[in-house]
VEXVO-520183 format. One line per 5 residues: number of its first residue (from 0); their letters; for each residue x, y, z of C-alpha. Coordinates in steps of 0.02 Angstrom, whole numbers, plus 32768, in hexadecimal, padded with zeros to 4 digits. Example, Ala and Ser with C-alpha at 12.3 -4.5 7.8 and 13.67 -1.06 7.14 Angstrom:
BEGIN
0> AS> 8267:7F1F:8186 ~ 82AC:7FCB:8165
END
This chain:
BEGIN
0> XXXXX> 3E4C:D4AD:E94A ~ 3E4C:D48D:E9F3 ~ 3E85:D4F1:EA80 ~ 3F35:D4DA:EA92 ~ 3F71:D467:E9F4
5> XXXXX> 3FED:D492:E97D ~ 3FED:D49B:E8D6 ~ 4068:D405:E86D ~ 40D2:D456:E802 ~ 4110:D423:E74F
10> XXXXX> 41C0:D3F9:E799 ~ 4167:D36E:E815 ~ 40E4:D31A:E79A ~ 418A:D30F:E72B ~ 41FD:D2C1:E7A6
15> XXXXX> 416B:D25E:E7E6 ~ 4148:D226:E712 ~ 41FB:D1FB:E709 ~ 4201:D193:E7A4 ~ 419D:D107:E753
20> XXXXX> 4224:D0D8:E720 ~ 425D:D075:E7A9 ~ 41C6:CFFF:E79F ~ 4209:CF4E:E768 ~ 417E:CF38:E6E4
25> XXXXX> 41C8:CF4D:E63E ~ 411E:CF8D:E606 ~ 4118:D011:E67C ~ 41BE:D04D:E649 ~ 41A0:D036:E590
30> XXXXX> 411C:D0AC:E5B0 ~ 4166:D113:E61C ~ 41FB:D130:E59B ~ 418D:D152:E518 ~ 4135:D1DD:E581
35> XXXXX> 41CA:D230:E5B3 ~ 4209:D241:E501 ~ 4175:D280:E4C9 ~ 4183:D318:E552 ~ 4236:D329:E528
40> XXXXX> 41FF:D358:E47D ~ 4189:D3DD:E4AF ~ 41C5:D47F:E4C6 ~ 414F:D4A9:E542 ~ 417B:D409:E5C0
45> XXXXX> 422D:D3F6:E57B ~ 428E:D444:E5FC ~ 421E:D3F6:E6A0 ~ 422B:D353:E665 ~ 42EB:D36C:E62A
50> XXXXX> 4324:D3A3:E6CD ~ 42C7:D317:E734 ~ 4306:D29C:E6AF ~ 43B6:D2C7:E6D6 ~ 43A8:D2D5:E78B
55> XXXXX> 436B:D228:E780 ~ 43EE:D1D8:E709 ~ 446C:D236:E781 ~ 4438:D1C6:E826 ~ 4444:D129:E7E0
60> XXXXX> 44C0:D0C2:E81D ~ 44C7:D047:E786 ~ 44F8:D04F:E6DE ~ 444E:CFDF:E695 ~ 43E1:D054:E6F3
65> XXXXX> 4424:D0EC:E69F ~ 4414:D097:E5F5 ~ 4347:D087:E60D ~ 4335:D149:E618 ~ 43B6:D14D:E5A2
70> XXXXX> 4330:D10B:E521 ~ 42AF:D19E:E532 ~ 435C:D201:E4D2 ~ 4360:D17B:E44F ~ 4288:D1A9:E41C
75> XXXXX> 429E:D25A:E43A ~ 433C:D272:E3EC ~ 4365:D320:E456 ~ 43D9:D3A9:E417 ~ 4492:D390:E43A
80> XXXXX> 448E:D406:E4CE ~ 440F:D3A2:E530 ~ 4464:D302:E4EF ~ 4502:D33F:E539 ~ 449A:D35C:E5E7
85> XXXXX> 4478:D2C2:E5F2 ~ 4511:D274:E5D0 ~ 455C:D2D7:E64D ~ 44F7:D2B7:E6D7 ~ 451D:D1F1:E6B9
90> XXXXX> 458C:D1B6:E746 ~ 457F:D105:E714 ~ 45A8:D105:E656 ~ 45C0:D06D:E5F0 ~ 45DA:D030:E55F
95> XXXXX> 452D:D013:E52D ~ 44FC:D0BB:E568 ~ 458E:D115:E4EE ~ 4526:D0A7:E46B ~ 448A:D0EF:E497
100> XXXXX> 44C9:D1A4:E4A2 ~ 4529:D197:E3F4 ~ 4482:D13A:E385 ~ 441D:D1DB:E3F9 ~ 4499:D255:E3B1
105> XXXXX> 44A1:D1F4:E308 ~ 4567:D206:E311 ~ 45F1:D1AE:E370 ~ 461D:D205:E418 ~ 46BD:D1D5:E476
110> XXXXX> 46C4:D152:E4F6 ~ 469C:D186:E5A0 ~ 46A0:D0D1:E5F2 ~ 474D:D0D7:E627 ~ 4773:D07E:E6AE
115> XXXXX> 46CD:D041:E6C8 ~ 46F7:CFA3:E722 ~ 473F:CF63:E7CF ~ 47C7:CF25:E792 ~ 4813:CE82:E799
120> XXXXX> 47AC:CDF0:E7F3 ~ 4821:CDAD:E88E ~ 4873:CD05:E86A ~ 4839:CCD4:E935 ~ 4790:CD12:E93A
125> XXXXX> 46FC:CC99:E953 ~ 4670:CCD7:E8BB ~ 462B:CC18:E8B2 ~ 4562:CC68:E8E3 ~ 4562:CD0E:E87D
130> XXXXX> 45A0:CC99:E7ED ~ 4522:CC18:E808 ~ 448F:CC9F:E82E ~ 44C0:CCF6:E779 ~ 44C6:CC44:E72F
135> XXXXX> 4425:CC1D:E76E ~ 43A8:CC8A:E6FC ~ 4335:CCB9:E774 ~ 4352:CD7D:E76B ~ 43B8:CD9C:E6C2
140> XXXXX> 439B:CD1C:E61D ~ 4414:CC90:E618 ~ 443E:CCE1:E563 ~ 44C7:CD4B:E5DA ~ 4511:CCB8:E629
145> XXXXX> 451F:CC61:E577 ~ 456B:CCE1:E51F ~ 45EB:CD0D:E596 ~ 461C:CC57:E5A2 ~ 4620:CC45:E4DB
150> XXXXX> 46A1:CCD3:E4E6 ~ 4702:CC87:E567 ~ 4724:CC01:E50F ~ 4745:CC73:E480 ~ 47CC:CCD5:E4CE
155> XXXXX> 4802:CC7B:E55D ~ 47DC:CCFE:E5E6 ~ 477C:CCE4:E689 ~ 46E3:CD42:E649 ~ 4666:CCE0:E6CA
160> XXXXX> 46DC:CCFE:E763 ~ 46E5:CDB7:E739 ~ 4628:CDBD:E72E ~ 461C:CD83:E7C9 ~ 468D:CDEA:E815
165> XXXXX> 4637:CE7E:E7D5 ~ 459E:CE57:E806 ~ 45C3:CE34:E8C2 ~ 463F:CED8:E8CA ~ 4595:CF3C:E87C
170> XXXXX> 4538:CECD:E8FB ~ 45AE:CF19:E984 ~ 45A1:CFCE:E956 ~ 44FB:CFE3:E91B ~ 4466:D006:E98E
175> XXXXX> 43BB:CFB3:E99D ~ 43DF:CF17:E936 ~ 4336:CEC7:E968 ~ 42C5:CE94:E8BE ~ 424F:CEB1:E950
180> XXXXX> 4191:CE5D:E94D ~ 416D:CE41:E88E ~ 40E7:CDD7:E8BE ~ 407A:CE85:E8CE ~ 4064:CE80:E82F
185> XXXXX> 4016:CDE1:E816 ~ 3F79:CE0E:E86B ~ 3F08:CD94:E8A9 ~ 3F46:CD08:E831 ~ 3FD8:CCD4:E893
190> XXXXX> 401A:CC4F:E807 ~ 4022:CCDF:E77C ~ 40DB:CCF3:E721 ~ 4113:CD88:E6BF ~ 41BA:CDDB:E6A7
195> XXXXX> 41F2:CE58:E72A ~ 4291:CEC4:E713 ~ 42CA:CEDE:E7D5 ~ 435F:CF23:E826 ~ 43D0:CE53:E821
200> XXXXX> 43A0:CE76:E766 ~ 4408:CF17:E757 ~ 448E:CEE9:E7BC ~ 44AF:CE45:E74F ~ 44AA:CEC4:E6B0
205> XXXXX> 4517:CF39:E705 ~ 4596:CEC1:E72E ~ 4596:CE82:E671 ~ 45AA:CF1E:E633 ~ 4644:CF46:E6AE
210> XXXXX> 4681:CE93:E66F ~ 4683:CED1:E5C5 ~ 46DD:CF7B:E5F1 ~ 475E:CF15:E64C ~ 4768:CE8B:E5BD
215> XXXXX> 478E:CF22:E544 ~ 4803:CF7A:E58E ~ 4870:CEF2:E5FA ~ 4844:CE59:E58B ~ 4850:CEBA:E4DA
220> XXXXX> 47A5:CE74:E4B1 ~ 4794:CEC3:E40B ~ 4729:CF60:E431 ~ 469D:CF40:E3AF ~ 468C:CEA3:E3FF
225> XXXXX> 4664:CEEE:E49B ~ 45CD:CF61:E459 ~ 4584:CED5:E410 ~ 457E:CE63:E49F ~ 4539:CF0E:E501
230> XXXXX> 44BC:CF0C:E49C ~ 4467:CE71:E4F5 ~ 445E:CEF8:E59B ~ 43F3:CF6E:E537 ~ 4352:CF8E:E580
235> XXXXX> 4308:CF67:E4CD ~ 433D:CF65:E415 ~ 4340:D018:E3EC ~ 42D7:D025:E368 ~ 4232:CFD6:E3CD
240> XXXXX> 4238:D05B:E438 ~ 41C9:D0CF:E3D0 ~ 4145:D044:E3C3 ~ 40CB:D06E:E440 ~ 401F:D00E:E47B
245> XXXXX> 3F9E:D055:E421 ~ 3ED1:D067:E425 ~ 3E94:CFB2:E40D ~ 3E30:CFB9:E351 ~ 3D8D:CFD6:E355
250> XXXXX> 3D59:CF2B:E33A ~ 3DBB:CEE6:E3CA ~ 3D23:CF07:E444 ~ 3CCD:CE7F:E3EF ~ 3D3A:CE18:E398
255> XXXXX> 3DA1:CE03:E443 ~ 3CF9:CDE6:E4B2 ~ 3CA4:CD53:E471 ~ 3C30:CCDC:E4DA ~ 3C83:CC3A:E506
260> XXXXX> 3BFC:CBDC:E4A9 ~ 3C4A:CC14:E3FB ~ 3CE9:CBA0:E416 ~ 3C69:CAF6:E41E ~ 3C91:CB21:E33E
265> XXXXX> 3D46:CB64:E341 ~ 3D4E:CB6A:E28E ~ 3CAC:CBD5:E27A ~ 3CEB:CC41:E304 ~ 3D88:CC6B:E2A0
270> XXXXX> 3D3C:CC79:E202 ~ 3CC2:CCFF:E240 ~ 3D48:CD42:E29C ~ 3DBD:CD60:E21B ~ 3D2B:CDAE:E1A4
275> XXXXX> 3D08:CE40:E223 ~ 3DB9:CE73:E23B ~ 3DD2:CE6E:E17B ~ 3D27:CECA:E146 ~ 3D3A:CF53:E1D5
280> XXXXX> 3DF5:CF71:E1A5 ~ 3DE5:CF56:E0FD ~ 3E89:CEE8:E0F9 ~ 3EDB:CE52:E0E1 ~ 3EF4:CDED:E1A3
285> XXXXX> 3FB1:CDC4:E17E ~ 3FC6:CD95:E243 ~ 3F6E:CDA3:E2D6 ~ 3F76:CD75:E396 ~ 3EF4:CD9D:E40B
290> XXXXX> 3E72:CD68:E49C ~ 3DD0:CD2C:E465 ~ 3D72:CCFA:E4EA ~ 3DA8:CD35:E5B2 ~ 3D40:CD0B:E634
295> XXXXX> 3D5B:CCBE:E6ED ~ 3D4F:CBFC:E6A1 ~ 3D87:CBFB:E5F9 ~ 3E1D:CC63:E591 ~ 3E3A:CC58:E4DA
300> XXXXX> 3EAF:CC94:E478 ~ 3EBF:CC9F:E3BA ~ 3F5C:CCCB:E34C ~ 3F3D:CCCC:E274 ~ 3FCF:CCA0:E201
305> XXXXX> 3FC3:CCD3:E143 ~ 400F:CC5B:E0D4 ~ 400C:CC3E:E024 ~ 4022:CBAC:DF94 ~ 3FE2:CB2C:E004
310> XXXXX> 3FCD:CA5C:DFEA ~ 3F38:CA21:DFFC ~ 3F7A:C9C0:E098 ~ 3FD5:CA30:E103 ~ 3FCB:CA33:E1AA
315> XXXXX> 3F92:CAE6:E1F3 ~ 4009:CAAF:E2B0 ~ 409A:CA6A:E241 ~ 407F:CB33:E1E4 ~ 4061:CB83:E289
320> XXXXX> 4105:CB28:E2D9 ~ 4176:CB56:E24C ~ 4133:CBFD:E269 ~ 417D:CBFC:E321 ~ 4213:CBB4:E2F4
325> XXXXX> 423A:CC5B:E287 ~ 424A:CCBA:E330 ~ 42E4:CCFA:E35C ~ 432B:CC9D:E2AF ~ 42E9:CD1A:E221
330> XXXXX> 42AE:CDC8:E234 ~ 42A4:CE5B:E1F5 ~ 433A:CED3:E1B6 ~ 4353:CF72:E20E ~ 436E:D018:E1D3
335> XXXXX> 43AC:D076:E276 ~ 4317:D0B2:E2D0 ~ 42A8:D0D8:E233 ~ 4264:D038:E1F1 ~ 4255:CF7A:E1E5
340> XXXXX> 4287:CF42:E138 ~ 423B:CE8C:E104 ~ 42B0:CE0C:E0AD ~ 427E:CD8D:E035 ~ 427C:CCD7:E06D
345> XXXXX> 42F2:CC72:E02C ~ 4294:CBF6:DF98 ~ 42E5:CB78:DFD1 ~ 4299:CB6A:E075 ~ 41DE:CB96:E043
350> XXXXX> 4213:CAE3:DFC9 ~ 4218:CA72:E05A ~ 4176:CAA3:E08C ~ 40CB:CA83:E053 ~ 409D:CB48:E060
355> XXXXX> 40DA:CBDE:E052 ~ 4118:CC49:E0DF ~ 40EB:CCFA:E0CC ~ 40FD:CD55:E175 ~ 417F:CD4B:E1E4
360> XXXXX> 41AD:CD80:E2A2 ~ 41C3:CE34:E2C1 ~ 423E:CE2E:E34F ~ 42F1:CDC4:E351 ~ 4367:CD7B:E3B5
365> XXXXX> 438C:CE09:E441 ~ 42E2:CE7F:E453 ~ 42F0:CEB5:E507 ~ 429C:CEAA:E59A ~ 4225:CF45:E585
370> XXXXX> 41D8:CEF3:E4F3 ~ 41BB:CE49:E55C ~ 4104:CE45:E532 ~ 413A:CE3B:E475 ~ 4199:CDAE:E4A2
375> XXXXX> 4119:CD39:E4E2 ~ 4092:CD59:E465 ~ 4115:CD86:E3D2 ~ 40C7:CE0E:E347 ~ 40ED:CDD3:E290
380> XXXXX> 40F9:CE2D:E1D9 ~ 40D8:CE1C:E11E ~ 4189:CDDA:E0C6 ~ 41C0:CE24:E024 ~ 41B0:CDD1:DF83
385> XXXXX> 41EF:CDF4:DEC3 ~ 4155:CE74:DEA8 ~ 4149:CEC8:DF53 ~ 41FC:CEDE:DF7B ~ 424C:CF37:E014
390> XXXXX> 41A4:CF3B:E075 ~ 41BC:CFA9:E113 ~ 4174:CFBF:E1C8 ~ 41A4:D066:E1F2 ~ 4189:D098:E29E
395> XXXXX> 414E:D12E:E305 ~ 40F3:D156:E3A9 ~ 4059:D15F:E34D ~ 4061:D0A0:E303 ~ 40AC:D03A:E283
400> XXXXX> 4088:D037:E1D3 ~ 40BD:CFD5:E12F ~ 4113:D036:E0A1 ~ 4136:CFEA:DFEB ~ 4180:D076:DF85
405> XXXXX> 4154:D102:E00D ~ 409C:D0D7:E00D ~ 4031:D099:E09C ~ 4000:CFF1:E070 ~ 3FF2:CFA4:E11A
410> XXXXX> 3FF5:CFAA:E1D4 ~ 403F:CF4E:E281 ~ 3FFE:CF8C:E312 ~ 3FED:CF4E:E3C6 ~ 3F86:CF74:E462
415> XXXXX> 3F62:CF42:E512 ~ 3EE0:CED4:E546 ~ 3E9D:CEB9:E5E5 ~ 3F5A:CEE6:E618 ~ 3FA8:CE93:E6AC
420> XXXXX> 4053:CE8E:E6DD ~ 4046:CDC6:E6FC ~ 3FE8:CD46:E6BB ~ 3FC9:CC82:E6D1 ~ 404C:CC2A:E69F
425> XXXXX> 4064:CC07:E5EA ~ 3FF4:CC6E:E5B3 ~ 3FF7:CCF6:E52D ~ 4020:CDBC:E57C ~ 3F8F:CE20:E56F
430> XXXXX> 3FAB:CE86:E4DD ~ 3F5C:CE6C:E42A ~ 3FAA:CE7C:E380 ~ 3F77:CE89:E2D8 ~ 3FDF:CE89:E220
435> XXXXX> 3F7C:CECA:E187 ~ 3F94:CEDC:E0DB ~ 3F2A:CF34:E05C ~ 3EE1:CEAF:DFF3 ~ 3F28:CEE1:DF3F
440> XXXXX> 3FEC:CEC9:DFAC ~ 3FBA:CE27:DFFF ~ 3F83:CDD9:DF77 ~ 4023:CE07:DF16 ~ 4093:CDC8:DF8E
445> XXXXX> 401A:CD08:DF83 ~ 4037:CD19:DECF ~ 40ED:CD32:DEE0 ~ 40F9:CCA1:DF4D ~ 409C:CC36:DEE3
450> XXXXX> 3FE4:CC55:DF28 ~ 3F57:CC5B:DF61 ~ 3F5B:CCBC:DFFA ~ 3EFC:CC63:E092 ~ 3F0A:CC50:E14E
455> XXXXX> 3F2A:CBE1:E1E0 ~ 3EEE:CBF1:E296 ~ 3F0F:CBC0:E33A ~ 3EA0:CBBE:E3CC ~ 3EFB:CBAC:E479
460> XXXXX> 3E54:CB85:E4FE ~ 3E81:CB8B:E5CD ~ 3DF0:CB3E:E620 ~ 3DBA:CB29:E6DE ~ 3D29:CAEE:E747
465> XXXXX> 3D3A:CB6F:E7C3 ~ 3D8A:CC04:E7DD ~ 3E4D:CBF6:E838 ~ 3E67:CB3F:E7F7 ~ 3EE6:CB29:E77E
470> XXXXX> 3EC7:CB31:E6CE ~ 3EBB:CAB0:E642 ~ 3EF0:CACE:E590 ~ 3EDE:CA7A:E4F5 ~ 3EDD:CAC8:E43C
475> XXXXX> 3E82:CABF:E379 ~ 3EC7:CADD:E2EE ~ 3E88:CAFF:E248 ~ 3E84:CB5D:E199 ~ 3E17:CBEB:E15F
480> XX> 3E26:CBFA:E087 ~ 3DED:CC7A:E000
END
């Protein structure tokens, strides 16, 4: 050590840990979370991190802020002492925070959002640009604009106006309001797009949430009705926040670094493709989504669909398209934060079609923003059938397996690639994912579904001449059978 430093002590590395949370890249503070909720539940870093933690929660001057640390509580799941620290040192409570704090304590706890508004919005005052700047969709999802408008047409109350009015009074009274230069994190690829979560962001939260509050308690907005529209501010569903990145498989190093020659026979590509992950794992590909190829000139990416019982003539994009149009209209079932339970398609749907579907999208209609990068290149999962009923995903920090009857049968499991926080636009985030079945289970759920079992694939290739011009896309299609 040199002469003169000091030492860093546990209390700074903790405050400076906890800190990352004010980064606006939700993968940063997914990470972040999960790291913090791992030291809250060791004795041995519990109290350092606990006490930074709540010195932090306690300087924030907006309620969505405090929610985002409030989700390290809701993977740790801290005794109710520390619980009770933190909600104390909240100065900016909410309604979506008391939700957080009663699912971490696992019981209801009494409202402490009180008051948690500015009050009435003046009859004379000018809010024509906050309203059209929250309109817009440029810092918070147009999802918030439309579902405050569906309920003010609903109930008949100024819900927009309010909005607006909160947002410029927490405009007013809030420092250093600047989203600042997000274009830092672009790097040298000016044109990239990704999602940031910046300080405009919170304040248009904030001033929903405080919209609610006042909607509840000068409105009579049914009080359940609040919480669930609250729930659209959360930082993410809770029960993602246990599923953490993990090591890519073993095989990703050369399944997800092939020469660019290998595309000139897509289907070939694939086919080998699909054998290695299957052989190595020894499992049943039930969805995949990945990068193939990555170099300066060309980018290709591949996502696998099982399905099952299918014509002779089906299309693999009309399969692959149905697939997307699932998102965000079936999912999973939740049980709390423990597990994803897997429905059974309706019959009369898989009818219509010339196949079977047999996997469908893991997240729904309101994820959050800290699981962004699950958005854009969305994870799927085995469905349930007659003979392999109630399939689960339960989660943990450690990964994400499949259960049928309490027995391992399967996995989900996620990892960075390459990570950036931008990319070009349209493309897939950086991140791989992979959904396997043992092959006894996935054959079971084919023969449920009328059988055989097969897959489709989709190659998405970016092309360029030279580095920095823009890229060209185009896409294949195509099946891979028994």
């Amino acid at each position: 050590m040199a002469e003169g430093s000091k030492t860093v002590t546990p209390k700074q590395i903790a405050e400076v840990g906890v800190s990352r949370l004010g980064l606006p890249i939700p993968m940063v503070k997914l990470m972040t979370i999960q790291a913090i909720a791992q030291a809250l539940a060791d004795e041995s870093l519990k109290e350092t991190f606990a006490s930074a933690a709540i010195e932090w929660i306690a300087e924030r001057e907006l309620e969505s802020e405090c929610l985002e640390m409030l989700c390290c509580l809701l993977v740790a799941r801290p005794d109710p002492d520390l619980l009770n620290r933190f909600r104390q040192a909240i100065r900016r409570p909410s309604i979506a925070s008391d939700m957080m704090l009663s699912l971490a304590a696992a019981s209801a706890l009494p409202p402490a959002w009180s008051g948690c508004h500015s009050g009435p919005a003046p009859e004379r005052m000018q809010l024509d640009i906050e309203e059209l700047d929250l309109c817009s969709g440029t810092f918070i999802p147009p999802l918030f604009t439309q579902e405050l408008q569906a309920l003010q047409r609903t109930f008949g109350f100024p819900l927009i106006r309010q909005w607006s009015f909160e947002y410029k009074i927490l405009n007013e009274r809030c420092h250093n309001n600047s989203d600042g230069h997000l274009s830092y994190f672009c790097g040298q690829e000016r044109e990239n797009e990704g999602q940031f979560v910046a300080r405009r962001s919170h304040l248009a939260r904030s001033a929903f949430l405080r919209v609610l509050a006042y909607a509840v308690e000068q409105w009579k907005m049914p009080a359940h009705l609040a919480r669930h529209f609250a729930s659209l501010a959360l930082p993410s569903e809770p029960i993602f926040l246990k599923l953490s990145p993990q090591d890519p498989p073993s095989w990703a190093f050369s399944v997800q670094r092939r020469p660019a020659t290998e595309i000139a026979d897509a289907q070939a590509m694939v086919s080998g493709l699909l054998r290695r992950i299957e052989d190595e794992g020894q499992r049943r590909t039930m969805h995949c989504s990945l990068t193939v190829v990555d170099t300066p000139l060309i980018h290709v990416d591949l996502e696998v669909f099982a399905i099952a019982r299918t014509h002779e003539d089906v299309e693999p994009q009309s399969v692959i398209n149905f697939y997307q149009y699932l998102v965000g209209k079936f999912t999973p079932l939740r049980d709390k934060m423990r597990a994803f339970i897997s429905p059974e398609i309706e019959s009369d749907i898989a009818r219509e079609l010339c196949f079977a579907p047999i996997v469908l999208p893991l997240i729904g209609p309101h994820l959050g923003y800290l699981q962004s990068d699950l958005v854009v290149r969305t994870p799927y999962i085995p469905i349930s059938t007659r003979n392999v009923f109630a399939l689960e995903l339960v989660t943990d920090l450690n990964g994400a397996a499949l259960h049928l009857d309490g027995e391992k049968v399967g996995e989900w499991f996620w990892w960075l690639w390459n990570w950036n926080p931008t990319h070009p636009k349209d493309w897939l985030t950086p991140i791989g994912c992979h959904t396997c079945l043992t092959s006894a289970v996935a054959e079971q759920i084919a023969v449920d579904a009328g059988g055989p079992i097969e897959q489709v694939w989709k190659l998405t290739i970016w092309e360029r001449k030279k580095n920095y011009e823009e890229w060209r896309s185009r896409t294949e299609f195509g099946r891979v059978r028994p």
